[in-house]
TORDREN-159860 format. One line per field, with one value per atom (N, C-alpha, C, O): atom name; residue in three letters; x, y, z. Coordinates in nm, 4 decimals, padded with zeros to 6 digits. Atoms other than C-alpha are relative to their C-alpha. Example, Ala and Ser with C-alpha at 12.3 -4.5 7.8 and 13.67 -1.06 7.14 Angstrom:
<rs>
name N	CA	C	O	N	CA	C	O
resn Ala	Ala	Ala	Ala	Ser	Ser	Ser	Ser
xx 00.0890	01.2300	00.0900	00.1936	-00.0820	01.3670	-00.0770	-00.0261
yy -00.1190	-00.4500	00.1200	00.1181	-00.1190	-00.1060	00.1090	00.2198
zz 00.0000	00.7800	00.0000	00.0665	-00.0060	00.7140	00.0730	00.0899
</rs>
This chain:
<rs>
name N	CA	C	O	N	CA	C	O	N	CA	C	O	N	CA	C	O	N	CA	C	O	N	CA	C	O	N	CA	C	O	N	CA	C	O	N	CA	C	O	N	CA	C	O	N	CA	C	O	N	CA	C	O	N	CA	C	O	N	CA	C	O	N	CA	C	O	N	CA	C	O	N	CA	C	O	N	CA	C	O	N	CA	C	O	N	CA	C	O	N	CA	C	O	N	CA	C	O	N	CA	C	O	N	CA	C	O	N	CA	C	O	N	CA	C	O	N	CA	C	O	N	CA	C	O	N	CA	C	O	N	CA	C	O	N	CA	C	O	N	CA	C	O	N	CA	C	O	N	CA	C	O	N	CA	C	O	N	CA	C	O	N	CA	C	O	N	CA	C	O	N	CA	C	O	N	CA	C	O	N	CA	C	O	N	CA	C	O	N	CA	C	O	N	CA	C	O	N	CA	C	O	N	CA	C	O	N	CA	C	O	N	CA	C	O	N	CA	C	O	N	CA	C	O	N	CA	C	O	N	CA	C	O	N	CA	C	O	N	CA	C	O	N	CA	C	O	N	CA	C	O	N	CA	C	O	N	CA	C	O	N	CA	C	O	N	CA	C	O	N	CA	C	O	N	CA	C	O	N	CA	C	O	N	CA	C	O	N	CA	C	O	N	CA	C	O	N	CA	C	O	N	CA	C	O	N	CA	C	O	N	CA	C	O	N	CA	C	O	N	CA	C	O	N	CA	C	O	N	CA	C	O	N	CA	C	O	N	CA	C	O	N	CA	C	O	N	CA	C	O	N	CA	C	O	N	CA	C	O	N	CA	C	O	N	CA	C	O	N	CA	C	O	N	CA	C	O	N	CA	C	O	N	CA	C	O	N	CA	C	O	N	CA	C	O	N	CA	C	O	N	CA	C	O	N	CA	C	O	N	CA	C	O	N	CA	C	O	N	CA	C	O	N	CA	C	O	N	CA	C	O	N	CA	C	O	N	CA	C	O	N	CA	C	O	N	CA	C	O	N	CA	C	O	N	CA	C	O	N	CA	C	O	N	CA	C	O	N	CA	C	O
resn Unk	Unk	Unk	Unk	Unk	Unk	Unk	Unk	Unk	Unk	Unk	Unk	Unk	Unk	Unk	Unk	Unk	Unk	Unk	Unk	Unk	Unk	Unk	Unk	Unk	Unk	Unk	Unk	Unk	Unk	Unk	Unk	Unk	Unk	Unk	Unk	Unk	Unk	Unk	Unk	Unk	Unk	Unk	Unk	Unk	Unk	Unk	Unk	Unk	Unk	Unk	Unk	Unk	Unk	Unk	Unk	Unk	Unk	Unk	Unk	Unk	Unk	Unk	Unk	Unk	Unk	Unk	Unk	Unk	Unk	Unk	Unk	Unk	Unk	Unk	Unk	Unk	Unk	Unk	Unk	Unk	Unk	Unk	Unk	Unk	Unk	Unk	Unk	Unk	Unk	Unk	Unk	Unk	Unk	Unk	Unk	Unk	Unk	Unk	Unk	Unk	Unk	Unk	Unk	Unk	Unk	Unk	Unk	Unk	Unk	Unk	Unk	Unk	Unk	Unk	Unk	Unk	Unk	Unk	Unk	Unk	Unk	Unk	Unk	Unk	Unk	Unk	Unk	Unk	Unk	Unk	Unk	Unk	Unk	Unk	Unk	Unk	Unk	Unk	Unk	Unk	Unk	Unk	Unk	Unk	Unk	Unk	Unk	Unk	Unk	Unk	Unk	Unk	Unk	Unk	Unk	Unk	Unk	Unk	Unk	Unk	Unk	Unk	Unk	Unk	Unk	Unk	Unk	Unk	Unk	Unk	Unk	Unk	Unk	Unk	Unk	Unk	Unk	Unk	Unk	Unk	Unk	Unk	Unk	Unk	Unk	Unk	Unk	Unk	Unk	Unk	Unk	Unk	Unk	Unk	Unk	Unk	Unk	Unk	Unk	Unk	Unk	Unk	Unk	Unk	Unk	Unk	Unk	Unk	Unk	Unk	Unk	Unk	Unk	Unk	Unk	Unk	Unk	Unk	Unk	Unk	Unk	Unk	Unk	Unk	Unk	Unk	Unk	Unk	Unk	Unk	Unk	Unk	Unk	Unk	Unk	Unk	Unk	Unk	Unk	Unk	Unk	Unk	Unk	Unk	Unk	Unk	Unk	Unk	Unk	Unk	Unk	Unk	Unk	Unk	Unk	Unk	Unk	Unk	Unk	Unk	Unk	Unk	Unk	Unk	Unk	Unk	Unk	Unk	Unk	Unk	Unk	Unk	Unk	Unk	Unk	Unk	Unk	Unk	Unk	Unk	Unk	Unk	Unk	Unk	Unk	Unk	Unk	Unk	Unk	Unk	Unk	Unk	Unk	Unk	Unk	Unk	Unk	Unk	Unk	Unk	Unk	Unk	Unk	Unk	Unk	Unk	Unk	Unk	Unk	Unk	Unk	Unk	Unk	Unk	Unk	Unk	Unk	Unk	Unk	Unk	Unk	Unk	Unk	Unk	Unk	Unk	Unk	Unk	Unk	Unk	Unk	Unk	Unk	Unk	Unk	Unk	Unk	Unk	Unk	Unk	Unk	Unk	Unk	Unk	Unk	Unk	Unk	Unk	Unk	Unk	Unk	Unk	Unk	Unk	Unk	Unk	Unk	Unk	Unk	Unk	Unk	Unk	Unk	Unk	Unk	Unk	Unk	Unk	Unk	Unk	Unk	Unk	Unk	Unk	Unk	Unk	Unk	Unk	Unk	Unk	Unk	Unk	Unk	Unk	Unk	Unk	Unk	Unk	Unk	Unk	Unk	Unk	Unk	Unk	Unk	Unk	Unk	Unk	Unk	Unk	Unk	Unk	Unk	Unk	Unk	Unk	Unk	Unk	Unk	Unk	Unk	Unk	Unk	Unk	Unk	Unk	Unk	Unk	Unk
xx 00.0243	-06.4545	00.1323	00.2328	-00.1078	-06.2240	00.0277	-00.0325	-00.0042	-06.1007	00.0268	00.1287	-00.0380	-06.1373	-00.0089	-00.1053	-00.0392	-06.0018	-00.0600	-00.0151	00.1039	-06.2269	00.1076	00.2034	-00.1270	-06.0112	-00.1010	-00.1634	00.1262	-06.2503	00.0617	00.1817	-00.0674	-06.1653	-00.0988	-00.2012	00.0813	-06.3774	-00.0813	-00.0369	00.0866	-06.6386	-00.0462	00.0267	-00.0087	-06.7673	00.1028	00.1153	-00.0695	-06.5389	-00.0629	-00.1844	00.0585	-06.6024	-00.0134	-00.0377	00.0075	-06.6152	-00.1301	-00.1397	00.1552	-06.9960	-00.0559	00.0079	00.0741	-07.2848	-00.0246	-00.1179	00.0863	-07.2955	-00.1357	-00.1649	00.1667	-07.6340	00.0683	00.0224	-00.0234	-07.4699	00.0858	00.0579	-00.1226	-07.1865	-00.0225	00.0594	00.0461	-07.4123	-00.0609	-00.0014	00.0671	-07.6012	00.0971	00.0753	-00.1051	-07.3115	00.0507	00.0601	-00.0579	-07.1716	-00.0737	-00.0346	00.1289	-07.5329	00.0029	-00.0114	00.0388	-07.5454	00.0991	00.0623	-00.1279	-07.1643	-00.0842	-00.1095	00.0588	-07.3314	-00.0914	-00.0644	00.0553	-07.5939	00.0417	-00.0249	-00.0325	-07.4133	00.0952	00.1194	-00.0752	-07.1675	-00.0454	-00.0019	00.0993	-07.4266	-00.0665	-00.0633	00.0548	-07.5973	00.1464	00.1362	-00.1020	-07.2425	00.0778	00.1800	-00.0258	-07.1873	00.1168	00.2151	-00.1054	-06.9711	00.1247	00.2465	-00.0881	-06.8212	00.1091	00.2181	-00.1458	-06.5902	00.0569	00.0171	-00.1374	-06.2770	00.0560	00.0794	-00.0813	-06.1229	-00.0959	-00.0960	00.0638	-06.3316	00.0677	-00.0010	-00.0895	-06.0613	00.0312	00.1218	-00.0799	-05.9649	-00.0299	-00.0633	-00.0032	-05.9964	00.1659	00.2327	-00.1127	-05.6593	00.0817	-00.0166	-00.0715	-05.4550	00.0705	00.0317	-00.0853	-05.1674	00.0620	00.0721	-00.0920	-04.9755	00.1328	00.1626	-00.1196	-04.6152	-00.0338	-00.1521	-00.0364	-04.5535	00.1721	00.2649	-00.1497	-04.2454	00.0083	-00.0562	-00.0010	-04.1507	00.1482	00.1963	-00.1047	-03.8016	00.0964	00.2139	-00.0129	-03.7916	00.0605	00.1424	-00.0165	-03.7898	-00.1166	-00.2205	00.1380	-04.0314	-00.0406	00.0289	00.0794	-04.3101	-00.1840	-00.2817	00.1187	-04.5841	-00.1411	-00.1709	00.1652	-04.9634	00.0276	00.1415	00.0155	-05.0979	00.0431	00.0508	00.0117	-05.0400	-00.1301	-00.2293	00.1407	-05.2997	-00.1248	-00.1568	00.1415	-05.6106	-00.1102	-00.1727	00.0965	-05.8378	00.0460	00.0313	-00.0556	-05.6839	-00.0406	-00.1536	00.0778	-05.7656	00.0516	00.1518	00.0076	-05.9306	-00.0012	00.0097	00.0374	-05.9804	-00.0035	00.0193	00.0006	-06.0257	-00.0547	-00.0558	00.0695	-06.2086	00.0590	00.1261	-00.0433	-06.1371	-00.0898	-00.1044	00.1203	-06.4354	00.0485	00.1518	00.0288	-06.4972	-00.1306	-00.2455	00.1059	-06.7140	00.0014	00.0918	-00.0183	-06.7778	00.0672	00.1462	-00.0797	-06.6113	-00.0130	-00.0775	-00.0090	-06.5428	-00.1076	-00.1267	00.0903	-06.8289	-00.1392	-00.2368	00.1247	-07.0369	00.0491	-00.0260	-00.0722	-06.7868	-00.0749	-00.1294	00.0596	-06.8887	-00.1331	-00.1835	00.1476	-07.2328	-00.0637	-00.1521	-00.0106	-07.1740	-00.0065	-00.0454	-00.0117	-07.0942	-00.0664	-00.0047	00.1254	-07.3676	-00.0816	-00.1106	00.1040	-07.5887	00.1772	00.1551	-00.0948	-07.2362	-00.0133	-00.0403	00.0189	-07.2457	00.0649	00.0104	-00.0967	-06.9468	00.0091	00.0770	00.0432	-07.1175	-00.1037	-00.1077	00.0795	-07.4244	00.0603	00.0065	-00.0674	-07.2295	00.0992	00.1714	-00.0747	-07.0827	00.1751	00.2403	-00.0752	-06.7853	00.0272	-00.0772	-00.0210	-06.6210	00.0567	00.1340	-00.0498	-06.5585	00.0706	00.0159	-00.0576	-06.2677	-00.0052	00.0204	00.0039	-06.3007	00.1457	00.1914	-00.1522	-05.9605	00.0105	-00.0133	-00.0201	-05.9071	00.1409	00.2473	-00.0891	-05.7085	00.1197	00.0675	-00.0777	-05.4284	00.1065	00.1872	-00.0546	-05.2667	00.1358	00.1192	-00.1282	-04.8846	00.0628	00.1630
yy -00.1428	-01.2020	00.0744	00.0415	-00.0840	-00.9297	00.0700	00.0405	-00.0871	-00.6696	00.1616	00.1722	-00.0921	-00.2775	00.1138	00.1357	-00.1402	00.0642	00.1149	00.1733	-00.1362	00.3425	00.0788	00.0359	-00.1136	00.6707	00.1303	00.1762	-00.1468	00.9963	00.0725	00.0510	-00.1030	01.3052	00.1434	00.0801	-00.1170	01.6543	00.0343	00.0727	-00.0211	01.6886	00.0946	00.1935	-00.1301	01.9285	-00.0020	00.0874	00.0115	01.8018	-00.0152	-00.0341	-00.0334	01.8250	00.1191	00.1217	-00.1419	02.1682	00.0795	00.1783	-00.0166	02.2158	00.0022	-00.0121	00.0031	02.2407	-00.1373	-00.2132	00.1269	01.9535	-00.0959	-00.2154	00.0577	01.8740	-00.0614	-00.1735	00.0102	01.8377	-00.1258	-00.2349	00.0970	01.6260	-00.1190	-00.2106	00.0992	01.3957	-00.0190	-00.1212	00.0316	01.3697	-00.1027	-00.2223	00.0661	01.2591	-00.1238	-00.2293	00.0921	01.0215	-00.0970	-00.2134	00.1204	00.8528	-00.0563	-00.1779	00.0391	00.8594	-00.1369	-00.2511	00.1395	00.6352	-00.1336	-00.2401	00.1288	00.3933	-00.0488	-00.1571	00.0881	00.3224	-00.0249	-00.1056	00.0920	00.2735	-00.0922	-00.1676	00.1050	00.0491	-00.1159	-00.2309	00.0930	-00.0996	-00.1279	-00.2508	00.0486	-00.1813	-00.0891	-00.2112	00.1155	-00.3316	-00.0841	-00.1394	00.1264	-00.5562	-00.0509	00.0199	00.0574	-00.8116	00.0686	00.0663	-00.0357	-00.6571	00.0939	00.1107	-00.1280	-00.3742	-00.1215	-00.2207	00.1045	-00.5572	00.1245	00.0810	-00.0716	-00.2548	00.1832	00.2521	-00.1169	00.0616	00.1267	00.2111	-00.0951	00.2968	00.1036	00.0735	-00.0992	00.6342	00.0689	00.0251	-00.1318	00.9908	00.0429	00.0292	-00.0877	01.1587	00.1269	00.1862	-00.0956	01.4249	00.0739	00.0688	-00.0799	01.6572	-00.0821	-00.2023	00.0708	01.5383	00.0476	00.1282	-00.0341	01.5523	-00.0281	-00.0621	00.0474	01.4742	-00.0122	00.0687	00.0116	01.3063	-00.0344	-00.1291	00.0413	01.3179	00.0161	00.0671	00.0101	01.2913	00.1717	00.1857	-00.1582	01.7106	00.0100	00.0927	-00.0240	01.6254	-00.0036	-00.0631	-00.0094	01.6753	00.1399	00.2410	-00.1307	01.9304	00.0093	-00.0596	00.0054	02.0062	-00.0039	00.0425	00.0436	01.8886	-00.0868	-00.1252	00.1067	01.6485	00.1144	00.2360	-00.0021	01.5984	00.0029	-00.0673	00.0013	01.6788	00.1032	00.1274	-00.0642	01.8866	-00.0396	00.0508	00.0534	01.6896	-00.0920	-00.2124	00.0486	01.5839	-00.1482	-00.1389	00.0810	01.2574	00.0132	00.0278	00.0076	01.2385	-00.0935	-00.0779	00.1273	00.9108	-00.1162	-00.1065	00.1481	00.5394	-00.0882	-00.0925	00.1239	00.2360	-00.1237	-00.1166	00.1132	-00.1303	-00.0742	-00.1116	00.0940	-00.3367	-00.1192	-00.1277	00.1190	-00.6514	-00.0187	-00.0171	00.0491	-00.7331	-00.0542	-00.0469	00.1342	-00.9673	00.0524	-00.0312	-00.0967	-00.7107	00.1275	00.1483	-00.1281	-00.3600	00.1060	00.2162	-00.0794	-00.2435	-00.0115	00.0586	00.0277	-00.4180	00.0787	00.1242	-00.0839	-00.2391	00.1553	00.2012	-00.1312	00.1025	00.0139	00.1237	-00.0341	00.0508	-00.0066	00.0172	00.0468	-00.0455	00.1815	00.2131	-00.0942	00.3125	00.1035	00.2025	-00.0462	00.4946	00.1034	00.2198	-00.0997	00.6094	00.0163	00.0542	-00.0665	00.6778	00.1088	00.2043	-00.1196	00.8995	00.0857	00.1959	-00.0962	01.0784	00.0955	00.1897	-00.0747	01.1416	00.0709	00.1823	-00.0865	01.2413	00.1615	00.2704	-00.1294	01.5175	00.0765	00.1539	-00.1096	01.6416	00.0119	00.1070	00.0322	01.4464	-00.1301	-00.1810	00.0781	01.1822	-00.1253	-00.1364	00.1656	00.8015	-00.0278	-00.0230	00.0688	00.6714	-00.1669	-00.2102	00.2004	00.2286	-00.0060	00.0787	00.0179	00.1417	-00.2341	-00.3054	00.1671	-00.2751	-00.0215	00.0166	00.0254	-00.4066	-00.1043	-00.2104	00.1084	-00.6191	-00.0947	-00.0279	00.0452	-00.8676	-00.0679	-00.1455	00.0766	-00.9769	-00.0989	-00.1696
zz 00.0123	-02.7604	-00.0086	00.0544	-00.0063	-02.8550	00.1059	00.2091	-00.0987	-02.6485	-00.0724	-00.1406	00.0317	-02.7357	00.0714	00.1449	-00.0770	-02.6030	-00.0412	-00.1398	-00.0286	-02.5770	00.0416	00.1059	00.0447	-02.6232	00.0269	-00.0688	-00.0383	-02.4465	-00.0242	-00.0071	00.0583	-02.5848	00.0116	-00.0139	-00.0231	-02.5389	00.1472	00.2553	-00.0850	-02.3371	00.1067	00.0993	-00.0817	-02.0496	00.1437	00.2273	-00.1550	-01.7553	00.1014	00.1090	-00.1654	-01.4228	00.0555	00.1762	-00.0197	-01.3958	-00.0150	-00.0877	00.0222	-01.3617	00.1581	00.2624	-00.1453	-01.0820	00.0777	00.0515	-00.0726	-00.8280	-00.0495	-00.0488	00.0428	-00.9451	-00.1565	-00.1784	00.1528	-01.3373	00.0367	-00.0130	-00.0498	-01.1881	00.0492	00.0422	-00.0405	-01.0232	-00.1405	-00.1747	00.0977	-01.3398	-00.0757	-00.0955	00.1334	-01.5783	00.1227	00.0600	-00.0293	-01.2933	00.0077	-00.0003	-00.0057	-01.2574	-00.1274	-00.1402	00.1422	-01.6606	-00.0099	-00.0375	-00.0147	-01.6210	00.0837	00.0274	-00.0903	-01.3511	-00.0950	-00.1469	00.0641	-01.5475	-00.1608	-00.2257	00.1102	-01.8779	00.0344	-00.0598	-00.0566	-01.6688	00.0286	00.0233	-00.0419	-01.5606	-00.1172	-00.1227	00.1492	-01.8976	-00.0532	-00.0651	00.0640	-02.0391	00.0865	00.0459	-00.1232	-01.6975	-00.0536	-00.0754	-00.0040	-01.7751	-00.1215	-00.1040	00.1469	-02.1488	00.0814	00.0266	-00.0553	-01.8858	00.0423	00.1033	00.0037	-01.9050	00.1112	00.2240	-00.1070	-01.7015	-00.0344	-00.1364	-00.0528	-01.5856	-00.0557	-00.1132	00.0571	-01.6852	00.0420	00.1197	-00.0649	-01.5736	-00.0703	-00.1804	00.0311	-01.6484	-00.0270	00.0755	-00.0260	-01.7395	00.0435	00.0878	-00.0968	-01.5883	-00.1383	-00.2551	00.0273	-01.6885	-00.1240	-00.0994	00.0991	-02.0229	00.0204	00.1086	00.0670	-02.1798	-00.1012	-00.1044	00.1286	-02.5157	-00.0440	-00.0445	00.0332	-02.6280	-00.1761	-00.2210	00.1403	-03.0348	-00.0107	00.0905	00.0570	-03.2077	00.0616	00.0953	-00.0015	-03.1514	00.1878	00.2277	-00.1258	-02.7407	00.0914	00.0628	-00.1549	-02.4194	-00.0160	-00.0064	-00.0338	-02.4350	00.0872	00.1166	-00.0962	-02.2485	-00.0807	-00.1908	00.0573	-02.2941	-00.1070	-00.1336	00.0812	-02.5726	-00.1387	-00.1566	00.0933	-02.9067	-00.1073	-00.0875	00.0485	-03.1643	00.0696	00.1860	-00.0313	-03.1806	00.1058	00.1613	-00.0610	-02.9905	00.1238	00.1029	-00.1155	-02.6282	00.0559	00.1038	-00.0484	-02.5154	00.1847	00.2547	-00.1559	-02.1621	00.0660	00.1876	-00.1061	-02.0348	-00.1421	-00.2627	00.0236	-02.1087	00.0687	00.1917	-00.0389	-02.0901	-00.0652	-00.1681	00.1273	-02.2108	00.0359	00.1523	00.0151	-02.3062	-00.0815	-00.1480	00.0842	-02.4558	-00.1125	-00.0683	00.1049	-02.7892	-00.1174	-00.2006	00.1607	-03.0741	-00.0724	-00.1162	00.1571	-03.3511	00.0636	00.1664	-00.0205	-03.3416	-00.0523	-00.0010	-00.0187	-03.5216	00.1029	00.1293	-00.1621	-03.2158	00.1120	00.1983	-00.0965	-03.0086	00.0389	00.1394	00.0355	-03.1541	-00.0139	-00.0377	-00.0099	-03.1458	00.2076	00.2899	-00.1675	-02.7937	00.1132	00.2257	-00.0504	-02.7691	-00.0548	-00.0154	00.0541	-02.9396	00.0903	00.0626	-00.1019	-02.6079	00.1144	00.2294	-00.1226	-02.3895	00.0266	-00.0463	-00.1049	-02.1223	-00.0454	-00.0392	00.0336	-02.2650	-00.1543	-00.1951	00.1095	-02.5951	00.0139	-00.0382	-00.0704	-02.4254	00.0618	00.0422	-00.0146	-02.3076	-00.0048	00.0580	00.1201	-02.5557	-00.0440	-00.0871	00.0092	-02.5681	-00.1057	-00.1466	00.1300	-02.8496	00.0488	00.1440	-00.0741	-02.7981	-00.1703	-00.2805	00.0890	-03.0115	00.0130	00.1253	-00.0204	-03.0590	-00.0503	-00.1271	00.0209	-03.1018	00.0276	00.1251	-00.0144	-03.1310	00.0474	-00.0014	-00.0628	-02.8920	-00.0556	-00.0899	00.0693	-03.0275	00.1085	00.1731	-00.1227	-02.7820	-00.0826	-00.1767	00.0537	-02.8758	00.1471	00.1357
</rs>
């Protein structure tokens, strides 16, 4: 099996009612749940950026569309990957899953 990086980007945050917050973290458990062994690493939410380019250090991300977090799964090919991610919690609400193929050197 391969290995690919899930790249979260939009979505509503955490910045909602208790009740909403439990919702989206139950929705994660049980799609964690559903791809059992395929989470190679659980992943993380992200924080505060920099950005570093040729120009120097500036603050926040690069690009229109921020990425928030990360996962790294395992699956036969990448378009099994991406279908893998189809019902995610993080598209459910109203957020974007990039598949990215992992490349191991």
């Amino acid at each position: 099996m391969a290995k690919f990086v899930l790249v979260y980007s939009g979505g509503m945050g955490m910045e909602m009612e208790p009740e909403a917050q439990k919702q989206v973290m139950d929705d994660w458990g049980a799609w964690y749940g559903q791809m059992g062994e395929a989470i190679v690493d659980g992943g993380a939410p992200f924080g505060a950026s920099k950005n570093v380019t040729s120009s120097g250090i500036g603050d926040g991300p690069l690009g229109d569309t921020p990425a928030t977090g990360y996962t790294i799964i395992e699956a036969d090919t990448l378009d099994a990957a991406a279908k893998a991610c189809e019902h995610h919690p993080h598209v459910k609400h109203g957020g974007e899953v990039q598949v990215f193929t992992w490349i191991d050197m």
